[in-house]
N, C-alpha and C positions, 0 to 999 in steps of 0.2 A: 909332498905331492898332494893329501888330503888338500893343503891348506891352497894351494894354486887352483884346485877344480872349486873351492869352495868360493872364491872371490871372480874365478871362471863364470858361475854362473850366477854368484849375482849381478856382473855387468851385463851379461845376455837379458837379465829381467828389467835392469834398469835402461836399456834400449828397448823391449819391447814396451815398457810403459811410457817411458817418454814419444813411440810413436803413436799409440792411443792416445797421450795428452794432445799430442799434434793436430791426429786426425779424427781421432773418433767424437761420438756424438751420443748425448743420453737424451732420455724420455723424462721429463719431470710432471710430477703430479699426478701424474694418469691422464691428461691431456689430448693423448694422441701425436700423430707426428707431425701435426700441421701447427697448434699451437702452444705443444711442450718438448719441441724438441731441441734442444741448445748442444752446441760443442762443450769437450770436458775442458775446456780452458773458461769458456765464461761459466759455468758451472761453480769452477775453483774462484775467480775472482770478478764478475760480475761483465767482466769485459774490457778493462778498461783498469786493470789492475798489472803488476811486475811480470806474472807469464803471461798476460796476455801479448803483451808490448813485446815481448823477448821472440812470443810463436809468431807473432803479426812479421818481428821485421826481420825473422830468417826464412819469409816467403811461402814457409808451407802450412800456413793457415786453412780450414777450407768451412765454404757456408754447408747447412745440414741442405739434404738432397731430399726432394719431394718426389714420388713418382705419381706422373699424370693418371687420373684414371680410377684414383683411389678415393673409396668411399669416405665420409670424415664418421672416425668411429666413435663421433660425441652425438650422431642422430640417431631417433630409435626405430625399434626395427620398423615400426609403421611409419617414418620421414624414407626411411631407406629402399620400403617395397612401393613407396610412393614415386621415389624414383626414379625406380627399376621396373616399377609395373607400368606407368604412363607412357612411354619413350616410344612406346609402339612395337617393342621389339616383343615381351611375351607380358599376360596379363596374373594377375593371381589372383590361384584357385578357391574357391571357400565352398562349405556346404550351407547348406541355407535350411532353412523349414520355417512354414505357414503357422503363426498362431494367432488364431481367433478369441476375441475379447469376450468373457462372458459374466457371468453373476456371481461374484465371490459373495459366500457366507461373512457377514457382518456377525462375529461372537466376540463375548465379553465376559473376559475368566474374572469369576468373584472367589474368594478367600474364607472360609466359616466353619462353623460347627454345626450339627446335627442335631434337632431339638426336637422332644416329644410333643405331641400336640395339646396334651395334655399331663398334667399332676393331679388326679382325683381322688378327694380323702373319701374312706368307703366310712360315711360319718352315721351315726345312730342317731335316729328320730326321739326315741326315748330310752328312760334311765333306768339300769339294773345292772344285775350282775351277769359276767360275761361267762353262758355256761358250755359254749363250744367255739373252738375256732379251727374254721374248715379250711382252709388253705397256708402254704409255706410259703416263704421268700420267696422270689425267683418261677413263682408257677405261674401261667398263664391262664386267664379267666377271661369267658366269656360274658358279655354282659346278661344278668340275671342271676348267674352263679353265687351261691351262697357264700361270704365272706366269715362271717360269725353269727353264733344266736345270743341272746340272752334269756337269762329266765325269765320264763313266764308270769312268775307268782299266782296273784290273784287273779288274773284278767281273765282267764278260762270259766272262774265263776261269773265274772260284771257280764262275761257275751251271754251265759243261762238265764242270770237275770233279767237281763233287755232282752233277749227271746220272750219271755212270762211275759216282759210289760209289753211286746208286740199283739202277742196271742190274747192277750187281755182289751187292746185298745183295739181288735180287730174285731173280736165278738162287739163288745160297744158299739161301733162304728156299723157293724150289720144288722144290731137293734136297732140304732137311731135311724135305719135306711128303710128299716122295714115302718117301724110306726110314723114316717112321713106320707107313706106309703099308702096304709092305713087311715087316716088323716084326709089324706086325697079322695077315697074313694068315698069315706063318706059325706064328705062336702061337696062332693057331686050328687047324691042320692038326697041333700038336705038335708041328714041326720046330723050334721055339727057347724056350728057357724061357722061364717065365711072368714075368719080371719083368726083361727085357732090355728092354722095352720102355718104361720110364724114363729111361733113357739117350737114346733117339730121343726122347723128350718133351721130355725138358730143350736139346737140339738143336733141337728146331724151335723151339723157346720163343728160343732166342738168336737165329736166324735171324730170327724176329718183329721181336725189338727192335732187331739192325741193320739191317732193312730201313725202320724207324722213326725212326730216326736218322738214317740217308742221304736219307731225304725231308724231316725237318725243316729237315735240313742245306741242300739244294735251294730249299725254301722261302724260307728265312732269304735265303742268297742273291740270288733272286730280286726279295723286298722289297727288299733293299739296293740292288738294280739299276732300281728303280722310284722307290726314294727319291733319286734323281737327279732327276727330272723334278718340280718343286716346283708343285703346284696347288693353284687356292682352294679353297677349305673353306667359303664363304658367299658368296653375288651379291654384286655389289656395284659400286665405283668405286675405281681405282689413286689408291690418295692417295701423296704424298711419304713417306718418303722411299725410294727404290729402287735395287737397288742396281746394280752394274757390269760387264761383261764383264770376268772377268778377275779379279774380288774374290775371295779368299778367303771362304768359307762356312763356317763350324762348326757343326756341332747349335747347334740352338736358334736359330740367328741368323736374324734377317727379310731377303728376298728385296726384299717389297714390304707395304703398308702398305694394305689394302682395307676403304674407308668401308661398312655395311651400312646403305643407306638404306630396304628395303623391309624388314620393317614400324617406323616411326618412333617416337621419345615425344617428348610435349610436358612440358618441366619447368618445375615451378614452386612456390609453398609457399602454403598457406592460414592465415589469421592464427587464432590460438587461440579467438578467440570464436569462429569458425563450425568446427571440425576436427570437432566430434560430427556435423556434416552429411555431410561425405566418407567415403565409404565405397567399397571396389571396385566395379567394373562399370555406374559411372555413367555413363550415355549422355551425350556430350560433340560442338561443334564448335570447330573451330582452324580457325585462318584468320592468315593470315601480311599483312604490310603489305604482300606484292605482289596480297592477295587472291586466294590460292590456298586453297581450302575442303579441309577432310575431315572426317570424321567419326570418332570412336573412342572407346573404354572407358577410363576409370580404372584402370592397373594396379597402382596400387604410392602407397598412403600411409603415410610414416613416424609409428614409433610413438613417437621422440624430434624433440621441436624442436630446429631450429638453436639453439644458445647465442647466438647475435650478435642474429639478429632475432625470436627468439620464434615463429617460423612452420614448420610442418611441411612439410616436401616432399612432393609427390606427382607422380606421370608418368600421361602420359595415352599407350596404345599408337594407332597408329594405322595405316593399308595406304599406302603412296606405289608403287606398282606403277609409274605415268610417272617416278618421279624426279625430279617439280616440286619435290618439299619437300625441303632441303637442310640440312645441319649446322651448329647456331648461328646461326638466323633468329629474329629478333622476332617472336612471334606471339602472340596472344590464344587465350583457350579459353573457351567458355560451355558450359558444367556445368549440365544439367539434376536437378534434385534432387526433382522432380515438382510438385505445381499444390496450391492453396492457395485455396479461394472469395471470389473479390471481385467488383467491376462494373467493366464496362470504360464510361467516359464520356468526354465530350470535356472538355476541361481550364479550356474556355470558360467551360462553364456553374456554374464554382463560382465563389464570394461567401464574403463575410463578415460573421461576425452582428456587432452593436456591440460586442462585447465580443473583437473579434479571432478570433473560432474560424475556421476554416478547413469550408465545410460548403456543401450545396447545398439552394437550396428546391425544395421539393415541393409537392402538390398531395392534399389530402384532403377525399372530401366538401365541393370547391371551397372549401377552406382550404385558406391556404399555413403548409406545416409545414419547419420547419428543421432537416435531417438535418445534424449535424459528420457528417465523413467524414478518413479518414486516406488519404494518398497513398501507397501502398507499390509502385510501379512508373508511370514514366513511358516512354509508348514513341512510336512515330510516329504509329500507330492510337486514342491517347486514354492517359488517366491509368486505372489501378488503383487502385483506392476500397475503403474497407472502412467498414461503419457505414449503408448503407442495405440496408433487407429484400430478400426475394429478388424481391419484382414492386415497382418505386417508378415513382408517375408524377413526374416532375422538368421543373421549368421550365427551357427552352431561349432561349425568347426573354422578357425583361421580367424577371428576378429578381432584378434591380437597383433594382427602383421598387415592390416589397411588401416587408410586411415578416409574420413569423410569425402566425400570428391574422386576418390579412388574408381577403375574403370576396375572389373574385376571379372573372372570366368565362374561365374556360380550355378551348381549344381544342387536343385532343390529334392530334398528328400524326403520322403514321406515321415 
């Protein structure tokens, strides 16, 4: 009994599938049903093959059935509202909104590091032993701030000395003043001849100059007795290395090593297509990876490229007065180079025509018209566009479902 229902139903399947070979019909390819739709017999043998010939000559063959009216589901949806919108029967809706062309910011992001304006050795005038040092690593000195002294030694007695030899060549110099003096008045009176009185001249003349002598002498001294006490010569911060109680000093030799952080530059090199754009006193910001901001100018762009990379150096000055900005930080710079006319839109509302272009639809005399547009600046606030006029009304919402030439019901909104 199993085994009768079981050959039971598989003849019921195989009359149900032999009526499907007959009459039914597939979809090939994804096509649609206008140009993939074929019977399951040319499916199986192309048409023209053992069932086709067997379903052709027991008459119930059938061609695939097309219903009038039907859209072909290979056009997209803007061939299809193009359509269905023109025919006069209803139009489609879009929103629209006004944008006005205006002055985009022309900026140019550089790449760099943060560099002290200076490295100044706090170097000694003259040589001795080093018998105090007034500052640490890492402190911060004003310029005039005492860095280190040396000793003194002798020089305290040579400035006593040249004081004596001042005070000595000063009395001189107010005898020789006085007996020219003297001199004079009796050569008017005729008590001395008329040309004694060269002799007192050329005397007071010498007493002048060793009176000038004994005070540069004094002076000299003096500095010498000053150039003990070694101070900065620009603000700054005690960098390494520094030197010791106790060290020997010689001219020229550094004390201590002070960083010049206030006012800063930012370095960095612009690549040869763009160097005709750099120019001095180009308003700039830097902004360091801790997000510390400043502001400042363009000082200094080279008139030779580096040989290795092709790119020009340039520094940018800038004021660090708190001392947040430090020597050899990673930072960025945006270079303002002034503004350039585009439209600022949102990045939303562009499309593409079939032909690939990159452009947004508009709105004319309630036709949609297709402005290409170029993106020359993407920012947080919308895309920078070039290639629409200075008033366009542009579709906001729907410019995905007309197409150019399209008659359409638009609703402009603020």
């Amino acid at each position: 009994m199993r085994a009768v229902k079981s050959w039971g139903l598989a003849f019921i399947l195989v009359v149900i599938m032999g009526a499907w070979m007959v009459t039914g019909t597939l979809v090939q390819g994804g096509k649609g049903p206008h140009d993939g739709e074929v019977t399951v017999t040319e499916a199986i043998d192309g048409g023209d093959g053992p069932v086709s010939k067997v379903v052709e000559a027991s008459g119930m063959a059938v061609e695939p059935h097309h219903e009038e009216g039907v859209t072909d589901p290979a056009l997209s949806i803007a061939e299809r509202s193009t359509l269905s919108g023109n025919d006069g029967a209803s139009l489609r809706s879009v929103r629209t909104q006004k944008f006005t062309m205006g002055a985009m910011p022309l900026d140019v992001t550089l790449r760099g590091t943060t560099a002290a304006y200076a490295k100044v050795q706090a170097s000694a005038r003259t040589g001795d032993i080093i018998k105090t040092v007034d500052v640490e690593v890492g402190q911060r000195v004003a310029q005039g701030d005492l860095i280190c002294s040396l000793d003194t030694g002798t020089r305290q007695a040579a400035i006593d000395q040249a004081q004596a030899s001042v005070a000595q060549a000063s009395v001189a110099l107010e005898k020789a003043r006085n007996d020219l003096a003297t001199n004079a008045a009796l050569r008017e009176k005729g008590l001395a001849s008329p040309n004694s009185g060269e002799a007192f001249q050329t005397a007071l003349s010498g007493a002048e100059a060793a009176y000038e002598a004994a005070s540069v002498g004094l002076r000299n001294r003096q500095v010498e007795l000053e150039n003990t006490e070694i101070r900065a010569t620009v603000p700054g911060i005690i960098q390494r290395p520094v030197a010791r109680v106790g060290d020997l000093l010689n001219p020229g030799q550094s004390c201590a090593t002070i960083i010049q952080l206030d006012p800063m530059t930012f370095n960095s090199a612009v690549p040869q297509a763009h160097i005709g754009l750099a120019r001095i006193g180009l308003e700039a910001e830097i902004r360091t990876i801790d997000n510390h901001v400043a502001t400042g100018k363009v000082s200094y762009v080279a008139a030779s490229a580096d040989a290795a990379t092709r790119t020009f150096p340039v520094e940018i000055e800038f004021s660090n007065p708190d001392g947040v900005f430090l020597d050899g930080q990673t930072a960025s710079a945006v270079v303002s180079l002034g503004s350039v006319p585009a439209t600022l839109i949102p990045q939303s509302i562009t499309t593409l025509a079939p032909d690939g272009q990159l452009g947004v639809q508009g709105v004319v005399d309630g036709t949609v018209k297709f402005y290409p547009v170029t993106i020359i600046n993407d920012t947080n606030e919308g895309a920078w566009v070039t290639g629409l006029p200075l008033v366009a009304e542009i579709i906001i919402v729907g410019q995905d479902y007309v197409s150019e030439g399209q008659t359409v019901d638009a609703t402009l909104v603020n």
